[in-house]
C-alpha positions in Angstrom: 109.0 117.5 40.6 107.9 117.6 37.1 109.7 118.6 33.8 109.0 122.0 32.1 110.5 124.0 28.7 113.0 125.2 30.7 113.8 122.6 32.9 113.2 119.2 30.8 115.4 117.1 33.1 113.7 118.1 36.4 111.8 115.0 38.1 111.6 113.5 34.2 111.7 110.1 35.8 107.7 110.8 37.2 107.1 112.4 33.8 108.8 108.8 32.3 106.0 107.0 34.8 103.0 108.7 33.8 103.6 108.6 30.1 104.5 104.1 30.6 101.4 103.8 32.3 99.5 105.4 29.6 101.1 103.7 27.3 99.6 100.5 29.6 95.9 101.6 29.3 95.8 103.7 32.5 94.1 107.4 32.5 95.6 109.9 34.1 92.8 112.3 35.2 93.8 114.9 37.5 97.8 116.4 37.6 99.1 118.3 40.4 103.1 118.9 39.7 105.4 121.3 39.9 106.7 122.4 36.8 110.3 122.9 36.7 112.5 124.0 39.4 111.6 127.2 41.1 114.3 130.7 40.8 113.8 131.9 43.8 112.0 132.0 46.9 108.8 133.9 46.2 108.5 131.5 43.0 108.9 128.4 45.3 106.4 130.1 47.4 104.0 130.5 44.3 104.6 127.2 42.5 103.9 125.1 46.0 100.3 126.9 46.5 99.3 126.4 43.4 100.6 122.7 44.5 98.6 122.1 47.0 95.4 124.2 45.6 95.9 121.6 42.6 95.6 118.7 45.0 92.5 119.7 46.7 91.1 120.6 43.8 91.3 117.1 41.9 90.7 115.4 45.3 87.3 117.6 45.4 86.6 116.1 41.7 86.8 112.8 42.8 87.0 111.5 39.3 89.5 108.9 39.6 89.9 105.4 41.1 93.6 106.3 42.5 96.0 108.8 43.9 99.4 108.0 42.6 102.0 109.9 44.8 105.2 111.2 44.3 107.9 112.3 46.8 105.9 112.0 50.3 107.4 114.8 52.4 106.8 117.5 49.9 103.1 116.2 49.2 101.9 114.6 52.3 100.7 118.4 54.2 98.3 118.9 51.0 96.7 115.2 50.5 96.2 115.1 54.1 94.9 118.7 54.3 92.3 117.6 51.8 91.6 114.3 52.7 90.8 115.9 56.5 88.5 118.5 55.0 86.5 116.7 51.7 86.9 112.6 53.8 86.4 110.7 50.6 87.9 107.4 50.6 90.5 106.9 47.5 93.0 104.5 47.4 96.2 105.7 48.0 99.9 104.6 46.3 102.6 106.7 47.5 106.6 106.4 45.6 109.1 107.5 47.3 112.8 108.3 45.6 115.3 109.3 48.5 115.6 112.6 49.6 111.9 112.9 50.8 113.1 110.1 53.1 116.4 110.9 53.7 116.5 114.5 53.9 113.2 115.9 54.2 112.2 113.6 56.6 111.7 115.5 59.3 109.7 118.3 61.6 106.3 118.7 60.9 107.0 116.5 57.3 107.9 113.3 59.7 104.1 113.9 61.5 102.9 114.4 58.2 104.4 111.5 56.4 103.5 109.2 59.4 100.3 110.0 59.5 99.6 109.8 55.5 101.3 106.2 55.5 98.5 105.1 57.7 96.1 105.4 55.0 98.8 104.2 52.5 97.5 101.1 50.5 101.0 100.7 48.5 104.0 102.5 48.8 106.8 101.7 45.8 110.1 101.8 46.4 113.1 102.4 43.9 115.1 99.3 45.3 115.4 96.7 47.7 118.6 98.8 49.1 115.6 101.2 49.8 113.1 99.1 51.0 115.3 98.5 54.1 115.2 102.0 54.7 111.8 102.0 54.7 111.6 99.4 57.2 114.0 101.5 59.4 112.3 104.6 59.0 109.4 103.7 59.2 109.0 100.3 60.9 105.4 100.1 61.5 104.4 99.9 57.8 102.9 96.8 56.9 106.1 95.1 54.5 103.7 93.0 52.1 102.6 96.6 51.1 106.2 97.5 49.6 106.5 97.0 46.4 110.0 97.8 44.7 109.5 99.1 41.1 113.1 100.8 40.1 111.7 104.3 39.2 110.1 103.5 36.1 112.5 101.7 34.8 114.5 102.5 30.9 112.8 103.2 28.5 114.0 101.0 25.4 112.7 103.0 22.6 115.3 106.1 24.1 118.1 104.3 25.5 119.7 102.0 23.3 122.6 100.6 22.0 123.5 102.3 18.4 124.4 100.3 15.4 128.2 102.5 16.1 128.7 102.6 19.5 131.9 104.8 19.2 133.4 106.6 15.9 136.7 107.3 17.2 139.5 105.9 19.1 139.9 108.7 22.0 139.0 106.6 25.4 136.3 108.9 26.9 134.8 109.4 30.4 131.4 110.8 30.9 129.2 111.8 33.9 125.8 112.8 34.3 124.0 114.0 37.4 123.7 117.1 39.1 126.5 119.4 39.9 125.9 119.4 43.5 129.2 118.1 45.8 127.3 115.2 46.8 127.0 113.8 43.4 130.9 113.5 43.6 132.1 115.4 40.4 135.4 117.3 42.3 136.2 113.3 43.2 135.7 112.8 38.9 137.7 115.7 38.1 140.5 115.0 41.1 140.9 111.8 39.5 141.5 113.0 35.9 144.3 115.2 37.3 145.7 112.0 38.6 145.4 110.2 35.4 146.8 113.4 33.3 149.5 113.0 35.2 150.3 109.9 34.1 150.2 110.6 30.7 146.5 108.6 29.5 145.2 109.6 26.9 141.6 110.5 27.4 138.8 112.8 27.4 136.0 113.7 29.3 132.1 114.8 29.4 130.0 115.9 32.3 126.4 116.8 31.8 123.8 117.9 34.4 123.2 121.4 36.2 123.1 122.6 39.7 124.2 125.5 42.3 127.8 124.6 41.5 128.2 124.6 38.2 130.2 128.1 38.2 132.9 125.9 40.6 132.7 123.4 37.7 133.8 125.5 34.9 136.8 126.6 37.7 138.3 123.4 38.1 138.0 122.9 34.7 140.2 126.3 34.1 142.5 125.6 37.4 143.3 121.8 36.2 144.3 123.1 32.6 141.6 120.9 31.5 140.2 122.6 28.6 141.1 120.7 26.1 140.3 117.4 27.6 137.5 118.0 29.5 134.0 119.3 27.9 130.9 120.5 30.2 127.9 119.8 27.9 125.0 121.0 30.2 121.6 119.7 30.1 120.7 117.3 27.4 117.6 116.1 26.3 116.7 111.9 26.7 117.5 111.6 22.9 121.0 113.3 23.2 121.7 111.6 26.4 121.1 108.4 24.3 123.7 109.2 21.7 125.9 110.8 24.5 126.0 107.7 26.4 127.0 105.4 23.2 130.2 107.2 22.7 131.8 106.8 26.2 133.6 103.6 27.1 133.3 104.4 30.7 130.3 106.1 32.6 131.6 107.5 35.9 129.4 107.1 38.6 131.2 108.8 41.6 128.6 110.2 44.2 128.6 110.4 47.8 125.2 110.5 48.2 122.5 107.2 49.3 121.1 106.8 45.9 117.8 105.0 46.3 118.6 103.5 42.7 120.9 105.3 40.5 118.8 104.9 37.2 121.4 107.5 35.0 123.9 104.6 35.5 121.2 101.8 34.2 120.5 104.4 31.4 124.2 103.9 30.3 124.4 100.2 31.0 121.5 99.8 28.1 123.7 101.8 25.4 126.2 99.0 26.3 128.7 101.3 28.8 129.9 100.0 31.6 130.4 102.0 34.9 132.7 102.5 37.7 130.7 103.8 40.5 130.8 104.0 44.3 130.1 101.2 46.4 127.5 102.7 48.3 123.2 102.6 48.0 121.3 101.5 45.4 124.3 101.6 43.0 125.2 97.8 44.8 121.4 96.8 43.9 122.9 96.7 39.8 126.6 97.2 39.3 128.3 93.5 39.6 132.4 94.6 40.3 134.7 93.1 37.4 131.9 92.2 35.5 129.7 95.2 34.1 131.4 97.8 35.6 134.3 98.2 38.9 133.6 99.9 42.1 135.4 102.1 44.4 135.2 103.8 47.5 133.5 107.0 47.5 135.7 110.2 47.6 138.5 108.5 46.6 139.7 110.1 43.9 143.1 108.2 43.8 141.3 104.4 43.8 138.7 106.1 41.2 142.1 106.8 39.1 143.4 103.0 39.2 139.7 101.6 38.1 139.8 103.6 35.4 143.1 103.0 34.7 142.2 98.9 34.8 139.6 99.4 32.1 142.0 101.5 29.7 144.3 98.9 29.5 141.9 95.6 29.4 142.0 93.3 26.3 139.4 94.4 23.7 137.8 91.1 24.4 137.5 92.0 28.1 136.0 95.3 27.3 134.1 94.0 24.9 132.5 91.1 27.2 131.7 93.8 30.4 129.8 95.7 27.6 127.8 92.8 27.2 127.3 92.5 30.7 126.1 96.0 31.2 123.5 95.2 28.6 121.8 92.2 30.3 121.9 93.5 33.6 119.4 96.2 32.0 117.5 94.0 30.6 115.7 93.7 33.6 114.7 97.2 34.0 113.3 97.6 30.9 110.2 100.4 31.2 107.9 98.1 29.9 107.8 95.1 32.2 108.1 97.0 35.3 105.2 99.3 34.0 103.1 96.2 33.8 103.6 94.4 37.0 103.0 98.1 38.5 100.2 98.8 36.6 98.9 95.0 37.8 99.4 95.8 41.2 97.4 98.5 40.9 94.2 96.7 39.8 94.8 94.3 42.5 94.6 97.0 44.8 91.4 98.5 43.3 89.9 95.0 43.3 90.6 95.2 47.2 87.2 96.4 49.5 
């Protein structure tokens, strides 16, 4: 996954990666990505054999110290493929994010994946929620060659908090993620019916793309929600930044194992604190009552009372879990997780 003109959000996290290690002093020599998210299946078709003929190509060049490697099930066939026909020796780091593990783990992938770890030398994990799974899935890997770097971490310069957080008084709601029914946004919008019911005052933002974006606008229509509640799209990392600083609340509702949940981090650095679902990787960074509240996933109702909780906290309160959110990321900042990466990685080459 890589981000194109038409798809800028699609895997910018490994885009986010590549340009902090750069920024650290490594070169990048050879690319193979996929650009943007294929439209249908002879494009998928075309984009993944230009994937792999990219791989075997820059594997043939040889002109690199490294192979940095993202999302194992969907790259594993090629590497190995070219490792079995060329057998030069490179070190090898894969990173693994989630689904490659905990969907596309399977069939001919699982032999593939299995069989690429054995020439592994690193593989980086998002969390330690995910290094667990690792060590479930795939129990025979070596654990003093995890390393748990969360995704690349924020990026400081982009996600901030603004000189005026908020400009007016409205309490707003925002979520950002895919609009897939695993990302929870039917439980978000299910819970906004609850607290239009009740009378609170609010409004609410949702930003992201996916196959069910059509059912989106739907609900939007069938909950009488247009006033209240806007669908903004896909936003660039610079509107996101000025999108997240004028929410009180970042919802955080899906059903899904997140390996990390780095969208929710992003928020936490503009100084909004989140209600999210007790599951995954969210656990690894939201602290309940104290930078955000948790609830049980699906439950639109318990959703509903959290954010009910915040709304009517002191300003003092609110004010002091904002502060909260902003140390806890802190410790993701892009920079110092880039180096200790980046350190790792000269280890490694040091290594015969």
């Amino acid at each position: 996954m890589y981000p194109s003109k038409d798809d800028p959000d699609y895997g910018i996290f490994v885009n986010n990666i590549e340009k902090a290690l750069e920024k650290e002093g490594a070169l990048i020599t050879e690319k193979a990505v996929i650009s943007g998210r294929p439209k249908s299946i002879t494009d998928k078709l075309i984009k993944y054999r230009k994937f792999y003929t990219d791989i075997f190509s820059a594997y043939r060049k040889g002109n690199f110290d490294m192979i940095y490697l993202h999302f194992i099930s969907h790259s594993s066939p090629g590497l190995l493929l070219a490792k079995a026909l060329l057998g030069k020796k490179k070190k090898i780091v894969i990173n693994v994010h989630g689904s490659d593990i905990l969907v596309h783990n399977k069939g001919v992938l699982k032999i593939c994946n299995k069989r690429l770890l054995k020439h592994t030398d690193l593989l980086v994990v998002p969390s330690d929620y995910f290094k667990k799974i690792i060590e479930e899935v795939f129990p025979n890997y070596p654990k003093n060659n995890i390393l748990i770097s969360p995704s690349g971490g924020i990026d400081s310069d982009v996600f901030y908090l603004q000189k005026n957080k908020k400009s007016d008084k409205t309490f707003h709601l925002g979520f950002v993620s895919r609009i897939e029914d695993e990302k929870g946004w039917r439980t978000f919008l299910q819970a906004l019916k609850i607290l239009k019911s009740r009378n609170l005052n609010f409004k609410a933002s949702i930003v992201g793309t996916g196959s069910e974006v059509e059912d989106l606008k739907e609900m939007i229509v069938d909950y009488d929600f247009k006033k209240q509640v806007d669908y903004r799209g896909v936003l660039s990392q610079k509107e996101l930044n000025t999108f997240y600083n004028k929410l009180d609340l970042f919802i955080f509702p899906t059903k899904a194992k997140e390996s990390l949940g780095l969208v929710g981090l992003e928020a936490m650095a503009c100084g909004t604190p989140i209600i999210g679902s007790k599951i995954a990787g969210l656990k690894t960074f939201i602290r309940d009552k104290e930078n955000g509240f948790f609830f049980t996933s699906g439950n639109e109702k318990e959703l509903a009372e959290k954010i009910t909780s915040y709304f009517y906290l002191s300003e003092n309160e609110k004010s002091r879990m904002q502060q909260q959110a902003l140390r806890t990321s802190e410790a993701y900042h892009e920079n110092q997780i880039t180096k200790i990466l980046l350190q790792k990685f000269k280890q490694l080459l040091t290594k015969p």
